[in-house]
C-alpha positions as a Markdown table, in Angstrom:
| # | Residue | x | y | z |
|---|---|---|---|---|
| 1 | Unk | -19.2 | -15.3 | 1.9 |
| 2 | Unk | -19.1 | -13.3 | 5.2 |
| 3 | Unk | -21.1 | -16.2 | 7.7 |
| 4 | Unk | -24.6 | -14.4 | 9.1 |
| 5 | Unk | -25.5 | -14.6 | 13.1 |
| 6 | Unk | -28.2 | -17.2 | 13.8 |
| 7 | Unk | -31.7 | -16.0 | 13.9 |
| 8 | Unk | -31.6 | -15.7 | 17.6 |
| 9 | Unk | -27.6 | -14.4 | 18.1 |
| 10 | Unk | -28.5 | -10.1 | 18.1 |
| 11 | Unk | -25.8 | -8.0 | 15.5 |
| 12 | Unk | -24.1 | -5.4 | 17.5 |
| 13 | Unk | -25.0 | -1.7 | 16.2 |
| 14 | Unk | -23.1 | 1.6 | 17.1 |
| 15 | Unk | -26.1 | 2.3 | 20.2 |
| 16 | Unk | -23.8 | -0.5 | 22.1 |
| 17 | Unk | -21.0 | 0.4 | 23.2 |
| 18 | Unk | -17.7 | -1.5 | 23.0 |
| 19 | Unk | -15.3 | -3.5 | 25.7 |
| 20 | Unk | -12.0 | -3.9 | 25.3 |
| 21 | Unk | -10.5 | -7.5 | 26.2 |
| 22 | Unk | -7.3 | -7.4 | 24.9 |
| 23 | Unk | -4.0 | -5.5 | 24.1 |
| 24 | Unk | -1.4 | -7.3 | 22.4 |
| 25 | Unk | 2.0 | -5.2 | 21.4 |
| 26 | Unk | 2.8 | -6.0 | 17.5 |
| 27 | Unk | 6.1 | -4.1 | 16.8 |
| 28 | Unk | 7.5 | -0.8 | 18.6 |
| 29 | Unk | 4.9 | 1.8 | 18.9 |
| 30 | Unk | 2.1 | -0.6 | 17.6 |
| 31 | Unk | -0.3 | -2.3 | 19.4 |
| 32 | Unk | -4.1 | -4.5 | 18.3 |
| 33 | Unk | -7.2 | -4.3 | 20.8 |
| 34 | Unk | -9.7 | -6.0 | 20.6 |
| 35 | Unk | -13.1 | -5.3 | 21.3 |
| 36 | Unk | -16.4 | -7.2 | 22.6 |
| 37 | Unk | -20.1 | -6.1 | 22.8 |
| 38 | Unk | -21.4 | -6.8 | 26.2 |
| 39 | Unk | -24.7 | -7.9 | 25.3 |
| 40 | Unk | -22.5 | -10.6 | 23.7 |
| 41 | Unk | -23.8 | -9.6 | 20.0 |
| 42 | Unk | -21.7 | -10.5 | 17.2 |
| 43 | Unk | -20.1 | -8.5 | 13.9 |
| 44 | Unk | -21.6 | -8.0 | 10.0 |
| 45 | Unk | -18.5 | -6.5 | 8.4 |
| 46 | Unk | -16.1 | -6.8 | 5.4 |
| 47 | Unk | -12.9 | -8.0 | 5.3 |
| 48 | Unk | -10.9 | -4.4 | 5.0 |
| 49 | Unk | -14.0 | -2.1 | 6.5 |
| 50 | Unk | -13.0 | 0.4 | 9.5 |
| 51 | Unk | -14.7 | 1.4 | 12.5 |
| 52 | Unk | -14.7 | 5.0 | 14.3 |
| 53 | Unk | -13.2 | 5.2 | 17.7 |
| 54 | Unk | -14.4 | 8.0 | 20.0 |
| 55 | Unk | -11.6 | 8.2 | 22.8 |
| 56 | Unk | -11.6 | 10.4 | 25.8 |
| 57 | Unk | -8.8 | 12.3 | 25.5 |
| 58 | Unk | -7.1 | 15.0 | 27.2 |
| 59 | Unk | -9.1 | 18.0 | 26.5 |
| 60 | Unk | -12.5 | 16.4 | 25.0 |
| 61 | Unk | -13.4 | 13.7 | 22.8 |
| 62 | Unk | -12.0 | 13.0 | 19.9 |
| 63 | Unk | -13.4 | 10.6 | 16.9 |
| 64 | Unk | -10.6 | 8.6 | 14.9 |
| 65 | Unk | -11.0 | 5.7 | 12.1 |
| 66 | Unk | -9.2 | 2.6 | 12.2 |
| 67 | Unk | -9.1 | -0.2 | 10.0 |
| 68 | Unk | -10.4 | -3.3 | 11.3 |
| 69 | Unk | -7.6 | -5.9 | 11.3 |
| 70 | Unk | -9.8 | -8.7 | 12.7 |
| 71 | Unk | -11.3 | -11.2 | 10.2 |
| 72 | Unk | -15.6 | -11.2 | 9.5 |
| 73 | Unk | -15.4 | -15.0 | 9.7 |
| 74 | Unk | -14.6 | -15.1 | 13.4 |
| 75 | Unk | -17.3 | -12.8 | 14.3 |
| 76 | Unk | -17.9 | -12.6 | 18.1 |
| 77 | Unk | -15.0 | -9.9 | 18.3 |
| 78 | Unk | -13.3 | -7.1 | 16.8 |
| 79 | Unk | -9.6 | -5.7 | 16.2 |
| 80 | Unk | -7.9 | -2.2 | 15.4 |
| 81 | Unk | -4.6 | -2.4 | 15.3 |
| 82 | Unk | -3.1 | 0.9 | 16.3 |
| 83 | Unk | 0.2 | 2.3 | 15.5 |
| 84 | Unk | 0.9 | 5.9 | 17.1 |
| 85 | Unk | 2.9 | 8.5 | 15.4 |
| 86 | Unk | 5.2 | 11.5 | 17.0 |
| 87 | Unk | 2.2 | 13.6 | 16.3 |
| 88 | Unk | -0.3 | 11.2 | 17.4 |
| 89 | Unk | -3.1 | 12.1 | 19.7 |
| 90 | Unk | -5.8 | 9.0 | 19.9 |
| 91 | Unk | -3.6 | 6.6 | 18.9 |
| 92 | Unk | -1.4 | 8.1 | 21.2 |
| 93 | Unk | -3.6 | 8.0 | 24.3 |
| 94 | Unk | -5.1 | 4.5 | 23.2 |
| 95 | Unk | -1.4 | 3.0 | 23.4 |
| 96 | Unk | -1.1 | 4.7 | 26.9 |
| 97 | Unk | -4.2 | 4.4 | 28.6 |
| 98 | Unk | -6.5 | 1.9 | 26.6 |
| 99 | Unk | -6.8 | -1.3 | 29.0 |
| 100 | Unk | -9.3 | -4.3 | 29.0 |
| 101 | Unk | -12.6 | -3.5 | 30.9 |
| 102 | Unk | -12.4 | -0.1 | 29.7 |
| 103 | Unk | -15.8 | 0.7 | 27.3 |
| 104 | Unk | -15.6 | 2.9 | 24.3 |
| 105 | Unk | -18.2 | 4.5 | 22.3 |
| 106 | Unk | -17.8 | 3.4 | 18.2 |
| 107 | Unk | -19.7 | 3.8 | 15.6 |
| 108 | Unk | -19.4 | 1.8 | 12.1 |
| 109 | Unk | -18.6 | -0.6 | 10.3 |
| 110 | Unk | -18.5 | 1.1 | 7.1 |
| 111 | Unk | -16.1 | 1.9 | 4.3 |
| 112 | Unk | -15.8 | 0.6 | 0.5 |
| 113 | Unk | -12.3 | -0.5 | 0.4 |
| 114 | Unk | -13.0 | -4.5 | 1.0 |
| 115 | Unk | -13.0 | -7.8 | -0.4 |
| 116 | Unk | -16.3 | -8.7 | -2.8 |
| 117 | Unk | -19.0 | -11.1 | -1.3 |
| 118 | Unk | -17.5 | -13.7 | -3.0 |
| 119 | Unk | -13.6 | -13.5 | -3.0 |
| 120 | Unk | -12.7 | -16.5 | -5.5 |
| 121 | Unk | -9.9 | -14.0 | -7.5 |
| 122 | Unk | -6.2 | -13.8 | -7.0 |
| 123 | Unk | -4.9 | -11.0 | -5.6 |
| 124 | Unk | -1.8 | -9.0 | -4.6 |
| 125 | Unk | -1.7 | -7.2 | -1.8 |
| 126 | Unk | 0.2 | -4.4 | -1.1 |
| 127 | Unk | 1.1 | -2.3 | 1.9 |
| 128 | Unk | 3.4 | -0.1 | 4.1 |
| 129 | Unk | 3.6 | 0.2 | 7.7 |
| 130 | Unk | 0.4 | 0.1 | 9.3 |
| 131 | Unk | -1.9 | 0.1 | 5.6 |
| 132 | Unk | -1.0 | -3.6 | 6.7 |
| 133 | Unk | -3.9 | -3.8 | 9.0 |
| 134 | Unk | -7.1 | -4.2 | 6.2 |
| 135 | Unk | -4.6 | -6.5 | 4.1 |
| 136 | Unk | -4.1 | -8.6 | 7.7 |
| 137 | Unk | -8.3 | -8.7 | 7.5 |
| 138 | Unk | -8.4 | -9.6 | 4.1 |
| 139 | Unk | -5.7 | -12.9 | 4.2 |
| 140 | Unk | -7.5 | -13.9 | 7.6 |
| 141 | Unk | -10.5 | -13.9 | 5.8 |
| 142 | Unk | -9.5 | -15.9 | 2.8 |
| 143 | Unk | -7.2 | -18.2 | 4.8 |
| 144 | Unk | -9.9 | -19.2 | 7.3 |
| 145 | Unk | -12.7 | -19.7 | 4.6 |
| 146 | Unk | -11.4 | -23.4 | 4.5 |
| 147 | Unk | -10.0 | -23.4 | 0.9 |
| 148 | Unk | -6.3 | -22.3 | -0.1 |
| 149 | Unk | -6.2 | -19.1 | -1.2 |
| 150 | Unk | -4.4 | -17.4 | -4.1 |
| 151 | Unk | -2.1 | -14.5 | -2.6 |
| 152 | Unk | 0.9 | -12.7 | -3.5 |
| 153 | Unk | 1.4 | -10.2 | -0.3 |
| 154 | Unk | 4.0 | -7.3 | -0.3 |
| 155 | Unk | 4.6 | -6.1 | 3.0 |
| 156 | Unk | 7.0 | -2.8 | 3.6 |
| 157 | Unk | 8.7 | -1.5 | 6.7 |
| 158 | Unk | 11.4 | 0.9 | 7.7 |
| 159 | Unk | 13.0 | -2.3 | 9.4 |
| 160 | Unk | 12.2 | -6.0 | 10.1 |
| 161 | Unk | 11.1 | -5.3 | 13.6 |
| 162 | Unk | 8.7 | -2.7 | 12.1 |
| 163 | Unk | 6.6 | -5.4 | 10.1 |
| 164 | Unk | 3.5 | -5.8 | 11.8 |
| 165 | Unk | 2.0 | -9.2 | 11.6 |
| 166 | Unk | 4.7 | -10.4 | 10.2 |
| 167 | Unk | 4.6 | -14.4 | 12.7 |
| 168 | Unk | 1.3 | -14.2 | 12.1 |
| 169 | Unk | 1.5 | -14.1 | 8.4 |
| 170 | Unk | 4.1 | -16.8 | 8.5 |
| 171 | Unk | 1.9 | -19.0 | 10.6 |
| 172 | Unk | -1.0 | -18.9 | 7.9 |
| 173 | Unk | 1.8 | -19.2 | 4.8 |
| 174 | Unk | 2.9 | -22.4 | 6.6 |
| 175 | Unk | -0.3 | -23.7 | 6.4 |
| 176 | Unk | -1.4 | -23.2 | 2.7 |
| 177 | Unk | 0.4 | -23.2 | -0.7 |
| 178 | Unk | -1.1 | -19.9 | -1.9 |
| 179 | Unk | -0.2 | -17.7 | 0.6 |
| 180 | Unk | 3.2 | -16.2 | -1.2 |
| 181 | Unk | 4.8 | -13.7 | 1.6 |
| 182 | Unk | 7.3 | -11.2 | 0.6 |
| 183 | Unk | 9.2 | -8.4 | 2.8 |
| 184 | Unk | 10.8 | -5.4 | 2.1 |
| 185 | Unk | 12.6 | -3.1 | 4.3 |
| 186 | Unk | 14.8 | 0.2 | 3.8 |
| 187 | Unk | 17.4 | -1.0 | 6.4 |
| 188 | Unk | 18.0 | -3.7 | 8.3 |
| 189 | Unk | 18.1 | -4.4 | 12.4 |
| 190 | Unk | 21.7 | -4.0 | 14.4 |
| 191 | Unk | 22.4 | -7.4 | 14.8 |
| 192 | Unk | 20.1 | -8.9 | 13.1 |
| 193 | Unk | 20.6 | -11.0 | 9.7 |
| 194 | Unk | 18.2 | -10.0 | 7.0 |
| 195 | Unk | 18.4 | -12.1 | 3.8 |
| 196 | Unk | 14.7 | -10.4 | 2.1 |
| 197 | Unk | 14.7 | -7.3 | 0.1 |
| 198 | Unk | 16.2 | -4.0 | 1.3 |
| 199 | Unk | 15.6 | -0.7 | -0.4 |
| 200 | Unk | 12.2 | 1.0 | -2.0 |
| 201 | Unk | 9.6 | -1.2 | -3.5 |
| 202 | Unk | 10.0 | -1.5 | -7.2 |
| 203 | Unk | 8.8 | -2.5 | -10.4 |
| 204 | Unk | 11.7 | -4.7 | -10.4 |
| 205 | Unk | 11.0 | -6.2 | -7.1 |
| 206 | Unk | 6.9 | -6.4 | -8.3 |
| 207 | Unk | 8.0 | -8.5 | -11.3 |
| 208 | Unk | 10.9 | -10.6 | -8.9 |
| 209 | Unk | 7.8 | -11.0 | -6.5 |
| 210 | Unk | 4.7 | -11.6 | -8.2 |
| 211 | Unk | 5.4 | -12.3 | -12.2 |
| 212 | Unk | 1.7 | -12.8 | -12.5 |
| 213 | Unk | 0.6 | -9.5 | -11.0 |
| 214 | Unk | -1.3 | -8.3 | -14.4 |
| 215 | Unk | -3.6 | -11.3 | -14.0 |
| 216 | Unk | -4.6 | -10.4 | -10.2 |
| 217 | Unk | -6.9 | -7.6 | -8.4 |
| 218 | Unk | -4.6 | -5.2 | -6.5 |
| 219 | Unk | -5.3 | -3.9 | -2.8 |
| 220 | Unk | -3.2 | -1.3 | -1.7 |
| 221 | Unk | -2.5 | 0.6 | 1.7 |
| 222 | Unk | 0.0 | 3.0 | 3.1 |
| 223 | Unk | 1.0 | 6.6 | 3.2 |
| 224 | Unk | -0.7 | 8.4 | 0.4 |
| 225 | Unk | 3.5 | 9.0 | -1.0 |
| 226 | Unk | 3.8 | 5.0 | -1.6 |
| 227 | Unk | 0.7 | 4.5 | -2.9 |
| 228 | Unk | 1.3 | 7.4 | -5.5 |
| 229 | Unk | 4.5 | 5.2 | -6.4 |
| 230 | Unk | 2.4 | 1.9 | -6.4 |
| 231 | Unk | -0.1 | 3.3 | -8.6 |
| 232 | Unk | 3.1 | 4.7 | -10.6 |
| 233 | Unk | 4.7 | 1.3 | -11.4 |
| 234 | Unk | 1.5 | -0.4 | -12.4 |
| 235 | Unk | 0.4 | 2.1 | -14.9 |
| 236 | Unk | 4.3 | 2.2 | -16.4 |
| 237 | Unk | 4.0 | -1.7 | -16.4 |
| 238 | Unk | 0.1 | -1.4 | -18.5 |
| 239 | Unk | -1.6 | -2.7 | -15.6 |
| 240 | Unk | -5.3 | -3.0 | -16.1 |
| 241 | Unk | -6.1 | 0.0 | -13.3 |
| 242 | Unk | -9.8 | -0.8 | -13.2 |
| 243 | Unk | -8.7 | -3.5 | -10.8 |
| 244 | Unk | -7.1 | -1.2 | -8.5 |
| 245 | Unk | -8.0 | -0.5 | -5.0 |
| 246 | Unk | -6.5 | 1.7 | -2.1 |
| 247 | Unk | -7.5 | 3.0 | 0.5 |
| 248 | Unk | -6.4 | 6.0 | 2.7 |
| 249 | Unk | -5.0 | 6.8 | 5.7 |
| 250 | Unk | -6.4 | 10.2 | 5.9 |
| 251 | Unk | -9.9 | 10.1 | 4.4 |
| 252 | Unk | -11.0 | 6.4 | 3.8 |
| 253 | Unk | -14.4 | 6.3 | 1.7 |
| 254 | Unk | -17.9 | 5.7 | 2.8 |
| 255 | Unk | -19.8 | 6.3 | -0.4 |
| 256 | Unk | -18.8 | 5.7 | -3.6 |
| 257 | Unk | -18.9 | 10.0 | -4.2 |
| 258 | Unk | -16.0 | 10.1 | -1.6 |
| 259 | Unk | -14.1 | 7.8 | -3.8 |
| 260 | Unk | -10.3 | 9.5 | -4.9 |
| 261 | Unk | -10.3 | 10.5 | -8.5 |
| 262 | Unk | -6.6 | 9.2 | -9.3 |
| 263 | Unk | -4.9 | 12.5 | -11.5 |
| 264 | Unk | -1.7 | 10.1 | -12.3 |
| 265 | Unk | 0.3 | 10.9 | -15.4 |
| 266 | Unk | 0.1 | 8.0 | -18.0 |
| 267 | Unk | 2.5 | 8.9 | -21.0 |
| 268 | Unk | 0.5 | 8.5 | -24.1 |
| 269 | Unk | 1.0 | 6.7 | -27.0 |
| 270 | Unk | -0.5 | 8.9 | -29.2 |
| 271 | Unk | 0.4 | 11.8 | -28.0 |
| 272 | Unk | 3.6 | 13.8 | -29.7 |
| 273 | Unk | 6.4 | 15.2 | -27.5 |
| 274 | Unk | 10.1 | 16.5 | -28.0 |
| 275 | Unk | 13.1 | 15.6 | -27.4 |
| 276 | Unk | 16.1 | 18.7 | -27.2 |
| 277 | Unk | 19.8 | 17.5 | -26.7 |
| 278 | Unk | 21.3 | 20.9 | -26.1 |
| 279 | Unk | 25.1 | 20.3 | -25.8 |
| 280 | Unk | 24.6 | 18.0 | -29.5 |
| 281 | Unk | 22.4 | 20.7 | -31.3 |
| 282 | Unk | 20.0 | 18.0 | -32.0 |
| 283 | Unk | 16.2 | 17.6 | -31.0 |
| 284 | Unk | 13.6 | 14.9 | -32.2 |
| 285 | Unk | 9.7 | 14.3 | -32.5 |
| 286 | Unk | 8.7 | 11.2 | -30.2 |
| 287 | Unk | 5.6 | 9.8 | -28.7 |
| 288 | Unk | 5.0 | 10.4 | -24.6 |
| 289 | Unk | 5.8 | 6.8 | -24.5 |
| 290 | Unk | 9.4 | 6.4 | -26.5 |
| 291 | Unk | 12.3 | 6.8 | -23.6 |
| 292 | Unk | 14.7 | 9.4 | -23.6 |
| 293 | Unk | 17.9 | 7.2 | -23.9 |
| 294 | Unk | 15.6 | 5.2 | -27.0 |
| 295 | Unk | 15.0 | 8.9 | -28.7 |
| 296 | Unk | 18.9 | 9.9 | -28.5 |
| 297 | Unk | 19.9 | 6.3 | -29.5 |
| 298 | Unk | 17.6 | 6.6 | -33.3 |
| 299 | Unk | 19.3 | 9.9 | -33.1 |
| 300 | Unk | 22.8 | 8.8 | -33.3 |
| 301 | Unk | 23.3 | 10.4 | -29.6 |
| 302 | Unk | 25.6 | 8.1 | -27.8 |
| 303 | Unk | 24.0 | 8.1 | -23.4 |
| 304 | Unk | 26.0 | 5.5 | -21.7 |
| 305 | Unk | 23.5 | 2.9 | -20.0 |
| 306 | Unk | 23.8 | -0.4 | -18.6 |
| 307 | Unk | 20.6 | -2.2 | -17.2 |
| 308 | Unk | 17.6 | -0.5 | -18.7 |
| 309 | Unk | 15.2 | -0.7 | -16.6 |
| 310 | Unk | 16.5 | 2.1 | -14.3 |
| 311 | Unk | 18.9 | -0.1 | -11.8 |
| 312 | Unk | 22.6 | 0.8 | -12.1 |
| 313 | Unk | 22.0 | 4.7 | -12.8 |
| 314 | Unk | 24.7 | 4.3 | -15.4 |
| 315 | Unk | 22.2 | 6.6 | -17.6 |
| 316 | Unk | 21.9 | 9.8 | -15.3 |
| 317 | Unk | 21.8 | 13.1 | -17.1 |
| 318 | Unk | 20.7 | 16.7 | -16.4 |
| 319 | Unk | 17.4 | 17.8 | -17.8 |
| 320 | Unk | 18.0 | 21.4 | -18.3 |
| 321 | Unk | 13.7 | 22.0 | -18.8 |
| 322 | Unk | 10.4 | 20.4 | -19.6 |
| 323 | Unk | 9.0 | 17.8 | -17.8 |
| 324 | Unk | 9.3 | 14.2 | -17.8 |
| 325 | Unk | 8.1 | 10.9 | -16.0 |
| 326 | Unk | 10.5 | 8.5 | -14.6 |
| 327 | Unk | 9.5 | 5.1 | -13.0 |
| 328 | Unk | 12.8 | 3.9 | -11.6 |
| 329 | Unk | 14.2 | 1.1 | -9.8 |
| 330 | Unk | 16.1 | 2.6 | -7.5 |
| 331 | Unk | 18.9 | 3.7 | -10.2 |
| 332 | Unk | 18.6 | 7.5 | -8.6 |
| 333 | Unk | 18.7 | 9.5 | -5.2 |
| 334 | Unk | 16.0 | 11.8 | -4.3 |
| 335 | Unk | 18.9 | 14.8 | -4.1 |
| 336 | Unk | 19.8 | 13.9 | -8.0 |
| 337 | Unk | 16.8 | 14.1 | -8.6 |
| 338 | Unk | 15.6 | 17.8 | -7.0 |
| 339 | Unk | 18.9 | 18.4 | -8.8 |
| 340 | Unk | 17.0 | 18.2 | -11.8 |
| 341 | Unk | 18.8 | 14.9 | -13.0 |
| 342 | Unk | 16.6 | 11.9 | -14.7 |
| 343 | Unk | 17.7 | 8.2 | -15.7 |
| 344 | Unk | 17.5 | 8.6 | -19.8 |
| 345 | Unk | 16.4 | 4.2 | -19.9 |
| 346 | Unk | 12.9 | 4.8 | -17.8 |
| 347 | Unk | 12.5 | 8.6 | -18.6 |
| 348 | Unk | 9.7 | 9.5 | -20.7 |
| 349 | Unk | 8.8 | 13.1 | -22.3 |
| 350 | Unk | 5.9 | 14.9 | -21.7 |
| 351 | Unk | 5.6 | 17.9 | -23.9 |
| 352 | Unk | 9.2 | 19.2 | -24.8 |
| 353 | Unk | 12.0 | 18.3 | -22.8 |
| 354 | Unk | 15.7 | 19.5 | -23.2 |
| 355 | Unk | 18.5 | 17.4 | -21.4 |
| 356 | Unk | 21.7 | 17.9 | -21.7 |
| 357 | Unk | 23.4 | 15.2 | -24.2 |
């Protein structure tokens, strides 16, 4: 439970205005600050909520949300940890200019991505780049509520000097047994040995990383292009999405009516596609959920393949029209792909599809 201020401590509310006391630089381009009332009133929030900045740039005002990256149990402070794009104009002018003594106007908290009043579940979190900072509040939360926790936490980067938190994290692994930390990057540092996962996150690396994952609530944040391919692999693997949560970097909700209505495709079992193998004359009825390298197999079709599960791309071929949808591991490029080529082992038709085989 999220600990209440004594009857006589007062709970801050946007009419006070904010101090910052500290700047602490994370990674390159990121920094946290972290903010005190000066009446000395303390925090009612959730672990994951945001708060709404109003900065003085340049120009005039402008209002910007940050997740809170601070943790509800140690309520006499706040944190937004910032991380400023090439585009960036608050974040970009808080990095700059933002120093402590300075006093902002905020308003908040709010949001509905958080944990429940009572977090006793297991969970897998999963982020990239800064989506970190609500999945930072969340295992503060649950590591300083005096109990071990039960965590699997997926943390991706561009590079290892790119993962925010990531001592931090370690220092609270160290301490517990259910704190599981894993990493993954696209490259690694000059220099620099890396001995975690390198490439895009996966369903191979989900099942490598958290082999339980269908038994634990999800929490997911990132650029709205990862969370797409999150939300991809958990429905390809029959997750139970009901106990999935994201939130957005762009828009996050207030009420439950600015909730995202998810419009993923989810081959159906009981729904009838087709299957045409130009170059063999052949074609075959199928469900949405039969593979295309399974159909061409019970049709005597021989597609070379190796792994199965969409690793080794020994099972590339052209689709020549139709649609289809592929959950790889990594098997294909994004140029084969806008090429119009599909690994046949985790390829499933929608409609009718024509390769050519």
């Amino acid at each position: 439970m999220i600990p209440m201020p004594g009857r006589d401590t007062p709970v801050w509310s946007d009419s006070e205005m904010l101090e910052c006391v500290m700047v602490v630089p994370e990674a390159p381009n990121v920094k946290t600050f972290s903010f005190r009332p000066p009446s000395g009133a303390t925090f009612v929030y959730r672990a994951g909520q945001f708060i709404t900045l109003d900065l003085p740039v340049p120009g005039g005002n402008v209002q910007r949300t940050y997740t809170l990256s601070s943790s509800p149990v140690s309520n006499a402070y706040v944190s937004v940890t910032v991380k400023a794009q090439a585009d960036s104009q608050g974040s970009r002018w808080m990095l700059d200019n933002l120093k402590p003594g300075m006093r902002l106007k905020a308003f908040g908290p709010a949001g509905l991505f958080h944990l429940p009043p009572s977090p006793d579940g297991k969970y897998l979190f999963i982020s990239a780049g800064s989506g970190v900072t609500p999945m930072m509040s969340m295992a503060q939360t649950l590591f300083e509520r005096g109990e071990d926790p039960d965590i699997c936490f997926i943390q991706c980067a561009h590079r290892p000097t790119d993962l925010i938190f990531r001592q931090k994290l370690e220092y609270m692994a160290s301490r517990v047994t259910g704190l599981q930390l894993h990493f993954v990057v696209k490259q690694s540092d000059p220099y620099e040995v890396w001995t975690g996962y390198r490439g895009h996150f996966n369903q191979l690396m989900l099942g490598l990383m958290c082999n339980d994952y269908l038994e634990r609530d999800v929490f997911c944040c990132g650029p709205e292009g990862f969370m797409d391919a999150v939300r991809e692999i958990l429905n390809a693997l029959g997750y139970d999405m009901e106990r999935y949560h994201q939130e957005s970097f762009q828009a996050p909700a207030e009420t439950k009516a600015e909730l995202t209505e998810f419009d993923d495709v989810v081959p159906q079992e009981d729904t009838q596609a087709q299957i045409v193998f130009a170059s063999s004359g052949v074609s075959a009825w199928c469900s949405e959920t039969d593979t295309v390298l399974a159909v061409a197999k019970d049709a005597g079709l021989n597609i070379p393949s190796g792994c199965t599960f969409g690793v080794c791309g020994t099972c590339k071929v052209k689709k020549v029209a139709g649609d289809v949808h592929m959950v790889h591991s990594g098997g294909i490029s994004e140029d084969d792909v806008e090429a119009g080529y599909i690994l046949a082992c985790c390829s499933n038709p929608i409609g009718t599809v024509e390769v050519e085989v």
